[in-house]
C-alpha positions as CSV (number, residue, x, y, z in Angstrom):
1,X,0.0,0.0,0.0
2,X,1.4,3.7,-1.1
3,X,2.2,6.1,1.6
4,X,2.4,9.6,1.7
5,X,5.8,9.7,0.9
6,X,5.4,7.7,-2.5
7,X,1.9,8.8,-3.2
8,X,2.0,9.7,-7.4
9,X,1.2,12.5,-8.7
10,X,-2.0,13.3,-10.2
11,X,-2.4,13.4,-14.0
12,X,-4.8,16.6,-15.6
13,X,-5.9,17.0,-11.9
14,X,-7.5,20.2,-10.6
15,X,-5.1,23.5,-11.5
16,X,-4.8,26.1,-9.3
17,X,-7.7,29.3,-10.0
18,X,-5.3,31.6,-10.8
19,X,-3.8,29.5,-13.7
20,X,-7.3,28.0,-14.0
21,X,-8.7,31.7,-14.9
22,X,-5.8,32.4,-17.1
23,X,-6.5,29.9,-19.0
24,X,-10.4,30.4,-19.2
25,X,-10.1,33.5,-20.4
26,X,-7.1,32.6,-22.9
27,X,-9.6,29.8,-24.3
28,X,-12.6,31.9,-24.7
29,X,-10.4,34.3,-27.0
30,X,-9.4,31.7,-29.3
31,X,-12.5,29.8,-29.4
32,X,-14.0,33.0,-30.9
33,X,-10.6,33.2,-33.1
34,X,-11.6,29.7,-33.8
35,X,-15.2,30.1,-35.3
36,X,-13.6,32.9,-37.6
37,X,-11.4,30.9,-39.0
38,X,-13.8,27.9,-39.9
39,X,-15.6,31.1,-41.8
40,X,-12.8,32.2,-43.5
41,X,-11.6,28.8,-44.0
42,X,-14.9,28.0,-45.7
43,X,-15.6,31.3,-47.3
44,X,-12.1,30.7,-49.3
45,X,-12.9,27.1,-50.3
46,X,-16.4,28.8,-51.9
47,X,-14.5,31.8,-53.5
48,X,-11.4,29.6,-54.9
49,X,-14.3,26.9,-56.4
50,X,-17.1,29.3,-57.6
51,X,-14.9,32.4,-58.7
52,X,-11.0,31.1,-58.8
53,X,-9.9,33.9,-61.3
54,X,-10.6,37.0,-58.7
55,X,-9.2,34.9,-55.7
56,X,-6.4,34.1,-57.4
57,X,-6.1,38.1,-58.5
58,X,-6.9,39.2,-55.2
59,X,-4.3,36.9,-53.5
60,X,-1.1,37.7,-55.8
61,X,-2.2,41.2,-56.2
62,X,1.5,42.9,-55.1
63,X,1.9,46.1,-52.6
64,X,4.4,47.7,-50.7
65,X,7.6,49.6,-50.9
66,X,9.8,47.9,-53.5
67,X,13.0,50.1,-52.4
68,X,12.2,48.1,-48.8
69,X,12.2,45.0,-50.6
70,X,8.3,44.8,-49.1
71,X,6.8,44.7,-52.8
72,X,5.0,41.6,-51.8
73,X,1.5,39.9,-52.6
74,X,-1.6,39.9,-50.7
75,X,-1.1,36.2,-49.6
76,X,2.5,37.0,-48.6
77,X,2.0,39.9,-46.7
78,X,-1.1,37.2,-44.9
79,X,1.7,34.4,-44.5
80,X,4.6,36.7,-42.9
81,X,3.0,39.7,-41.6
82,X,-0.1,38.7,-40.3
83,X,1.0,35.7,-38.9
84,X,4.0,37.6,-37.0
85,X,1.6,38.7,-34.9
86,X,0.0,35.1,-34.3
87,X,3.6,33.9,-33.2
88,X,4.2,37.1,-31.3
89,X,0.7,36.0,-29.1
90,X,2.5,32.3,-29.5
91,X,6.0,33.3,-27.8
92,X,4.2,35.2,-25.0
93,X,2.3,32.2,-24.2
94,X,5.7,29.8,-24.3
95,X,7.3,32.6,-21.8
96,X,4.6,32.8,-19.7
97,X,3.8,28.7,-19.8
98,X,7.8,28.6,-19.0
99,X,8.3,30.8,-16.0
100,X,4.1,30.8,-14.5
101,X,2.3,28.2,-16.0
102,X,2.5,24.6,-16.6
103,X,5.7,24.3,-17.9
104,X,7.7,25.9,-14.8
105,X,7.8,23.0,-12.9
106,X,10.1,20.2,-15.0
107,X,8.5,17.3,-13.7
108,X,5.1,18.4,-14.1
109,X,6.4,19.7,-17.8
110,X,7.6,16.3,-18.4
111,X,4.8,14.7,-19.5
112,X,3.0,17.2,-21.6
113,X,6.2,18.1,-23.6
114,X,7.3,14.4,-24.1
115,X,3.7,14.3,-24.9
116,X,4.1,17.3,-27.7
117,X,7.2,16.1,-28.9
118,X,5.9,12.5,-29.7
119,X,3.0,14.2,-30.9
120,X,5.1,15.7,-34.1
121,X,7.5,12.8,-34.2
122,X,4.9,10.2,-35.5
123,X,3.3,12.1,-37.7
124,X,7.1,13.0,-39.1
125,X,7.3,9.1,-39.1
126,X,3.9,8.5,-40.3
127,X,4.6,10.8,-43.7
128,X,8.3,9.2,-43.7
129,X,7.1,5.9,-44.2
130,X,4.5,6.7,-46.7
131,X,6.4,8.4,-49.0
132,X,9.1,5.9,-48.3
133,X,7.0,2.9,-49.9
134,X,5.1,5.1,-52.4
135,X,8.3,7.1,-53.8
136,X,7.1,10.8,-53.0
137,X,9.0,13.4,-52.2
138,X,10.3,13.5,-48.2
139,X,10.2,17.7,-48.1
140,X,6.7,17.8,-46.0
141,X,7.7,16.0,-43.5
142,X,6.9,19.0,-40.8
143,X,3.4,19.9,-42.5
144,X,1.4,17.3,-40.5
145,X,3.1,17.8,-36.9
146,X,1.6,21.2,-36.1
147,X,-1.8,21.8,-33.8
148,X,-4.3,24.5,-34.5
149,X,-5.4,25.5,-31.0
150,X,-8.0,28.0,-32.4
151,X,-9.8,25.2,-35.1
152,X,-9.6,22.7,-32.3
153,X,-11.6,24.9,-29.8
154,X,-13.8,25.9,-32.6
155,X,-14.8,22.5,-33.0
156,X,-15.4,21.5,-29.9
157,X,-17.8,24.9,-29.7
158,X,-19.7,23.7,-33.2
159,X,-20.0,20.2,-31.7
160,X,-21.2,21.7,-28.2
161,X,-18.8,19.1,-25.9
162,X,-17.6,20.6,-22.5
163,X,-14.3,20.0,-21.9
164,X,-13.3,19.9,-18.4
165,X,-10.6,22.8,-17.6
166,X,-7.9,20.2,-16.9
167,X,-8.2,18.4,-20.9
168,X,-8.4,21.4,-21.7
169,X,-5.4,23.3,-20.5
170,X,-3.5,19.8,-21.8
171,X,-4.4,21.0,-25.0
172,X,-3.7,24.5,-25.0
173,X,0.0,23.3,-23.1
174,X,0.5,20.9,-26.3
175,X,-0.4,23.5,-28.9
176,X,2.1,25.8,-27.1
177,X,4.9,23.2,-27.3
178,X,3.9,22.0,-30.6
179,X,4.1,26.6,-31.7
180,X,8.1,26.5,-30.2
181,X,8.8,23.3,-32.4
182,X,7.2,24.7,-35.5
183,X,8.9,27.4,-35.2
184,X,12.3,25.9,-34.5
185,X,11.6,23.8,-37.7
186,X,11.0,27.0,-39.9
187,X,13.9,28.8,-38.7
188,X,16.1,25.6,-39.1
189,X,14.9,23.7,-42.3
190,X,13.0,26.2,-44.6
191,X,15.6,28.9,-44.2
192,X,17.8,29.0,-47.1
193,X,20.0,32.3,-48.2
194,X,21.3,34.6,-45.6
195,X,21.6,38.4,-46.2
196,X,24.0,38.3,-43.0
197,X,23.8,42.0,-42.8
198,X,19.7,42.2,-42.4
199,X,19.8,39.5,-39.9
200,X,22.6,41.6,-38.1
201,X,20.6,44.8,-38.0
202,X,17.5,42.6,-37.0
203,X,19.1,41.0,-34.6
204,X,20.4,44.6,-33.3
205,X,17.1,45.2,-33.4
206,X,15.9,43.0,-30.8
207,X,19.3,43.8,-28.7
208,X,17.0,47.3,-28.4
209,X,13.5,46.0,-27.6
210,X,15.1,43.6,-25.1
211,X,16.8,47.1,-23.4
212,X,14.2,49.3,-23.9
213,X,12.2,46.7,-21.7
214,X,14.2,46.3,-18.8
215,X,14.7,49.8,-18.6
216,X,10.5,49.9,-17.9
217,X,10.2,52.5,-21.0
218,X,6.3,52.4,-21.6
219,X,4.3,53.6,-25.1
220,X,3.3,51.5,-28.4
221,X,4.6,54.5,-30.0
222,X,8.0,53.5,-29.4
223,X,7.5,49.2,-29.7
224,X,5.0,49.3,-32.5
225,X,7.6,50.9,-35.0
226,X,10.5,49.2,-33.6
227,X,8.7,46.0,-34.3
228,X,7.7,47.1,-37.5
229,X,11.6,47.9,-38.4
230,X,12.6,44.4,-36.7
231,X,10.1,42.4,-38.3
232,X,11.1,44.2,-42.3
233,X,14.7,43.5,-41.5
234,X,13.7,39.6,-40.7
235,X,11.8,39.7,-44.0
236,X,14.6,41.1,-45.9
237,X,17.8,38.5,-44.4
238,X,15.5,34.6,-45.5
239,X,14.7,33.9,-42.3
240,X,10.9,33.6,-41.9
241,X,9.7,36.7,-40.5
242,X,7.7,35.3,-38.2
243,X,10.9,34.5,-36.2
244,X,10.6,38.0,-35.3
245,X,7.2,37.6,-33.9
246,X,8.2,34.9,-31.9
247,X,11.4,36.4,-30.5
248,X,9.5,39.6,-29.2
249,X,7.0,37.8,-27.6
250,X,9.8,35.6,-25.7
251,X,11.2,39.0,-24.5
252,X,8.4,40.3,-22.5
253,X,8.1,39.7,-18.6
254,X,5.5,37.0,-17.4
255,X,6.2,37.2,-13.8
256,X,3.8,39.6,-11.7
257,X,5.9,41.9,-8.9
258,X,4.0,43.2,-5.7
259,X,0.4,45.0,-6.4
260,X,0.5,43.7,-9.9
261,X,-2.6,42.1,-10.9
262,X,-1.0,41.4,-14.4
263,X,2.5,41.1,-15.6
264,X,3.2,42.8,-18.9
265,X,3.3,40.0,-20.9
266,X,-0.4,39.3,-19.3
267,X,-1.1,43.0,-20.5
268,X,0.1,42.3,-24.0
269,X,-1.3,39.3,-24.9
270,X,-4.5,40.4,-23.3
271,X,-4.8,43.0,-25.6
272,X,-3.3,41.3,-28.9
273,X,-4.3,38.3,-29.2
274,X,-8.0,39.4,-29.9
275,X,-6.2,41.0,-33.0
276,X,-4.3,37.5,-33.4
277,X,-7.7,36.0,-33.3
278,X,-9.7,37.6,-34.7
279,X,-8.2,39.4,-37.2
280,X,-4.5,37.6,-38.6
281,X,-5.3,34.1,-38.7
282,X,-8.5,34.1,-40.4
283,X,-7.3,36.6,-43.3
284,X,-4.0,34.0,-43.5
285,X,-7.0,31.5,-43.7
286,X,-9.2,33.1,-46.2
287,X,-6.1,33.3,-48.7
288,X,-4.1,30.2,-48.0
289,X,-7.5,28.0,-47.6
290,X,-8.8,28.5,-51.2
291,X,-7.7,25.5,-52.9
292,X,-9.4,23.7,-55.9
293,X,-11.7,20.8,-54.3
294,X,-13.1,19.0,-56.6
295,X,-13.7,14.9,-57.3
296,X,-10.4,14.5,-58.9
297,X,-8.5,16.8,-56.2
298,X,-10.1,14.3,-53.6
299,X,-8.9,11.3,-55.7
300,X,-5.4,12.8,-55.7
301,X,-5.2,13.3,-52.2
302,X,-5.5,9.8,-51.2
303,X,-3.4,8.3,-54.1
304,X,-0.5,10.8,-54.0
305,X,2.2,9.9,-51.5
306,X,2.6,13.5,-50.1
307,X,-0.8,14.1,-50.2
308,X,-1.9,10.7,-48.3
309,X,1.5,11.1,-45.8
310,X,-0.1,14.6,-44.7
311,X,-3.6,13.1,-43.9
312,X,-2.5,9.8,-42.4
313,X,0.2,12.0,-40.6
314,X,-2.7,14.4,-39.0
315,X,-5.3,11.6,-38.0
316,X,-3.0,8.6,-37.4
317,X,0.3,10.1,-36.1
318,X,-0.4,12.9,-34.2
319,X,-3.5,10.9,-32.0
320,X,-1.1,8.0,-31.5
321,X,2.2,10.0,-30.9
322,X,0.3,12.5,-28.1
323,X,-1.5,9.4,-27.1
324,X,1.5,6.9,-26.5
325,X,3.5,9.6,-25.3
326,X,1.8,10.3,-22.6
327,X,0.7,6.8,-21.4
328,X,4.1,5.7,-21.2
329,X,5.6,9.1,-19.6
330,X,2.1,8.7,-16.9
331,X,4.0,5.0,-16.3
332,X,7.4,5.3,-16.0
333,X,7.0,8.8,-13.7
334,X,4.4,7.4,-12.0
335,X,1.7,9.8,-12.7
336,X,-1.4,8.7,-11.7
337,X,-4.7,9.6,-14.0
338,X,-7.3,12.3,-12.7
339,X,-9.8,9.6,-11.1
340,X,-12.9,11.3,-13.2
341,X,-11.3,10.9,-16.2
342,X,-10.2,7.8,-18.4
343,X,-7.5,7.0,-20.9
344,X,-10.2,7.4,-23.6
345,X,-10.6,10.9,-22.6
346,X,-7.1,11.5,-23.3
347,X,-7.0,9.4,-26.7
348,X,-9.8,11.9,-27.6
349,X,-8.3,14.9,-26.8
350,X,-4.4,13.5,-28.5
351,X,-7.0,12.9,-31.6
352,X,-8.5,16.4,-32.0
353,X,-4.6,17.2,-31.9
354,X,-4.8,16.4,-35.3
355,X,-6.1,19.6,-36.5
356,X,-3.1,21.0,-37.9
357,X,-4.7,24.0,-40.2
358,X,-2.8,27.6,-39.4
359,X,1.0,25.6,-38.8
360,X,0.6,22.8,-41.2
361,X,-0.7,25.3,-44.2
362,X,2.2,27.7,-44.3
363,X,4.9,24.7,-43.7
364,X,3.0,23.5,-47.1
365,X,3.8,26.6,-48.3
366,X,7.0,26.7,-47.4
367,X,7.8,22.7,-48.0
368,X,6.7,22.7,-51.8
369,X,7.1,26.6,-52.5
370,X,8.3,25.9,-56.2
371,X,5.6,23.1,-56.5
372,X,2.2,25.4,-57.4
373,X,0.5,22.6,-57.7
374,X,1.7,20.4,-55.8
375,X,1.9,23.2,-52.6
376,X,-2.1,23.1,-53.5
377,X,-2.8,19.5,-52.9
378,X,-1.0,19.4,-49.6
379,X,-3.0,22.3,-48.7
380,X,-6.2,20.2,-49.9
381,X,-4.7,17.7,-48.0
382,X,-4.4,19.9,-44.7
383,X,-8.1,20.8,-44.6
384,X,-9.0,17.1,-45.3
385,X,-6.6,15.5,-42.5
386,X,-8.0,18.8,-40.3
387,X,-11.4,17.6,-40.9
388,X,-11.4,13.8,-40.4
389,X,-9.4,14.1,-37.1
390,X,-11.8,16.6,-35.8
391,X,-14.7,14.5,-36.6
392,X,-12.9,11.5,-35.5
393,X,-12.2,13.4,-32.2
394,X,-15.8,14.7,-32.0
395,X,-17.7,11.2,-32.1
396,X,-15.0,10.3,-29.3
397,X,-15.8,13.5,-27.1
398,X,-19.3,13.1,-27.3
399,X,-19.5,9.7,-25.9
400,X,-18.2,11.4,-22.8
401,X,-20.4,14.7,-22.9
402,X,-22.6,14.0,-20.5
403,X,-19.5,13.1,-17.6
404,X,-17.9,16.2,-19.1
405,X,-21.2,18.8,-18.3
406,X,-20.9,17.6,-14.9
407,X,-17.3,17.8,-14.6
408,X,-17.5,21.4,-15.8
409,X,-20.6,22.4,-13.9
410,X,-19.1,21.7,-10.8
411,X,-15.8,22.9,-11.7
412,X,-18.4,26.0,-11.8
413,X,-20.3,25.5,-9.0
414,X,-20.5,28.9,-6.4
415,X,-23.2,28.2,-4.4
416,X,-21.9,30.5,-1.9
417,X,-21.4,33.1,-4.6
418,X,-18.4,35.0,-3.5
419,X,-17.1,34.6,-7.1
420,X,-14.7,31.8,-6.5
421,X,-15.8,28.2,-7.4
422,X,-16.8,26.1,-4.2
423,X,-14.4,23.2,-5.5
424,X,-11.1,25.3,-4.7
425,X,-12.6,26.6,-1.0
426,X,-14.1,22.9,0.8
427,X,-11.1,23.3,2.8
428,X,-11.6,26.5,4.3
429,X,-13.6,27.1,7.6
430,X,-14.8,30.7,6.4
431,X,-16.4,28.5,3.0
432,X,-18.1,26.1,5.6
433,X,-19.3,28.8,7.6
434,X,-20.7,30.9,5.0
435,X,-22.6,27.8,3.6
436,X,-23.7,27.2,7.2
437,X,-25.2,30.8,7.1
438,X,-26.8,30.5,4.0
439,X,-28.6,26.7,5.1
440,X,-29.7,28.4,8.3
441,X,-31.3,31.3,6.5
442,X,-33.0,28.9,4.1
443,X,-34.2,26.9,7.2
444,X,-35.8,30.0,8.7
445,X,-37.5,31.0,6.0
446,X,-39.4,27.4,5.4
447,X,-39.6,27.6,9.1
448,X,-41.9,31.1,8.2
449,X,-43.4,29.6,5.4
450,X,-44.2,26.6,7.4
451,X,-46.1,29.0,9.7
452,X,-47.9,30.9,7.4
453,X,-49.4,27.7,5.8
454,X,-50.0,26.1,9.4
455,X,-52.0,29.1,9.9
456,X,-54.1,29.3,6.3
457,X,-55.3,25.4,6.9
458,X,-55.9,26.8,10.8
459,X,-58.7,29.1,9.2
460,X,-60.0,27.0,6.9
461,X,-61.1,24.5,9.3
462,X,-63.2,27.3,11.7
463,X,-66.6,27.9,11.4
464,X,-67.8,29.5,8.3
């Protein structure tokens, strides 16, 4: 029989209501972001299929200052501008998951990033191995081992399943991970010529930001066009620009100091990433999405190598890489499974993992960038893996839905309504007492009510 003293430690258990409120709130934001995106997503497919010559126009229509080297098209300035911001929001999130949040701790980490990291090995494997035996080409290994946070909470909205906070913060902690990866793949394997002396000024740059920040100096007016300047140097060296989206966010401070109710970083990302949203990914959507679907296209995507790698990839690899990872990192640390959950819970969750979408798309883009066509089919191949893994994962989840309302309703629970959930105060005399208050005031008044009605029957029975 287990001890105190080797007691193991509990598995997507109850969080703490500070980082449970961080997260609510985090979630709520991106599940909006979410359902935007499944607009644009589907308001591109529609404009690409019914009026492809004006999408296509719209999309490589150029703009920008040439003498910059910014004369870029539409879908360009979507991939690398817009999505710097969505990799900004991503490295504030990393920072603060890193020094406040889940990741601080590296045993508790352990799990969730072996868990990410298995999570975009397999489907790495998966797409290996297929175009291995089939003879395609091995360059989009990466596009299938990227999560889409934002589609996967938008699906679980359109499906109506409630996820308890715990699966759910797992899934927001493996979409962070799996953001730091992708980005470490882009910067590593799709970088190709180096203008050394734009990456030196960008990276100058950046020495700047990360002074002007420690120094306290306050003001977008000073970070928005130092970003600007940073993120148009990036552009101009080969690196991906949204390295310098990234790198910013990694800079800012995530630790609150005495009387601060939010740390900068909080601040930042409170007030960007309803930009990041609601605003960049969905226009990278509605000109990246807009691919040609028709019978043949469908056809393709299951025959071709690349194509079929990518879909296997997002609804084979990445539920049984997030899956196994964290079974067997639960058994050899001895980390024992949140009693009101079940494996299959976690299986379901490592399954809608397997929306890859925002990540997977621009890799595809980057993978096959000299390949129009072939760039397209991966990308037709993206939304298709994206949409049998979340309807995979949906049928999973709402086997469960029922347990999962009541987990979350009394994860919600304030009976006592001092604005804090009852579950995190049972231990605390004041709770007890305050309950005890509210019981006794109940009693009283049935007590009155008792009366009253004791006293109606009492008249009824005189003489009339």
């Amino acid at each position: 029989m287990s001890g105190p003293g080797n007691r193991r430690a509990p598995f997507l258990g109850r969080m703490s209501l500070p980082e449970r409120n961080f997260i609510a709130e985090a979630l709520r934001a991106e599940t909006v972001g979410g359902i935007l995106l499944l607009v644009a997503a589907v308001a591109a497919l529609i404009w690409a299929n019914t009026l492809s010559g004006s999408y296509e126009a719209v999309r490589g229509f150029h703009l920008g200052p040439a003498a910059l080297g910014l004369d870029l098209s539409v879908q360009h300035w979507a991939a690398n501008g817009l999505l710097a911001v969505f990799f900004f929001v991503a490295g504030i999130e990393l920072k603060r998951e890193l020094v406040a949040g889940e990741l601080r701790d590296p045993k508790a980490a352990a799990l969730p990033v072996v868990a990410a990291l298995c999570g975009m090995a397999m489907p790495a494997l998966v797409y290996f191995a297929v175009n291995s035996i089939g003879g395609g080409s091995l360059q989009g290994w990466a596009v299938p081992t990227a999560t889409d946070i934002a589609f996967a909470l938008a699906v679980l909205a359109v499906i109506g399943t409630s996820l308890p906070a715990a699966l759910r913060a797992f899934l927001l902690t493996l979409a962070v991970v799996d953001d730091l990866f992708a980005i470490l793949i882009i910067a590593i394997f799709f970088t190709s010529k180096i203008d050394f002396l734009a990456l030196g000024l960008a990276a100058a740059g950046l020495v700047i930001f990360y002074l002007l920040l420690r120094k306290g100096v306050r003001g977008w007016y000073v970070y928005v066009p130092l970003a600007l300047v940073i993120w148009g140097l990036m552009e101009n060296s080969g690196v991906h620009a949204t390295i310098a989206g990234v790198a910013m966010g990694l800079m800012l401070r995530c630790t609150r100091r005495d009387g601060e109710t939010q740390s900068p970083g909080e601040h930042i990302e409170h007030l960007v990433r309803p930009l990041s949203a609601g605003l960049a990914v969905p226009l990278f959507a509605l000109f990246s999405a807009g691919v040609s679907i028709s019978g043949g296209a469908v056809h393709e995507v299951f025959t071709r190598p690349e194509t079929l790698g990518v879909v296997l990839g997002l609804v084979v690899g990445k539920a049984l890489g997030i899956f196994g990872g964290t079974w067997c990192t639960a058994r050899f640390t001895r980390a024992e499974l949140n009693p009101d959950l079940k494996w299959p819970d976690v299986f379901a969750v490592a399954s809608l993992a397997g929306i890859g979408f925002t990540v997977s798309l621009l890799i595809g883009e980057l993978a096959f960038a000299g390949d129009l066509v072939l760039t397209d089919e991966i990308k037709a191949s993206v939304l298709i893996g994206s949409l049998l893994a979340a309807v995979f994962a949906g049928i999973l989840l709402k086997v469960r839905n029922i347990k999962y309302k009541k987990l979350c309703e009394d994860e919600e629970r304030d009976e006592d309504q001092d604005g804090i959930p009852d579950i995190y105060e049972r231990d605390k005399p004041e709770y007890h007492l305050r309950m005890a208050a509210i019981h006794e005031a109940k009693a009283a008044e049935h007590r009155r009510l008792a009366e009253v009605a004791s006293g109606t029957h009492a008249g009824d029975d005189g003489p009339a």
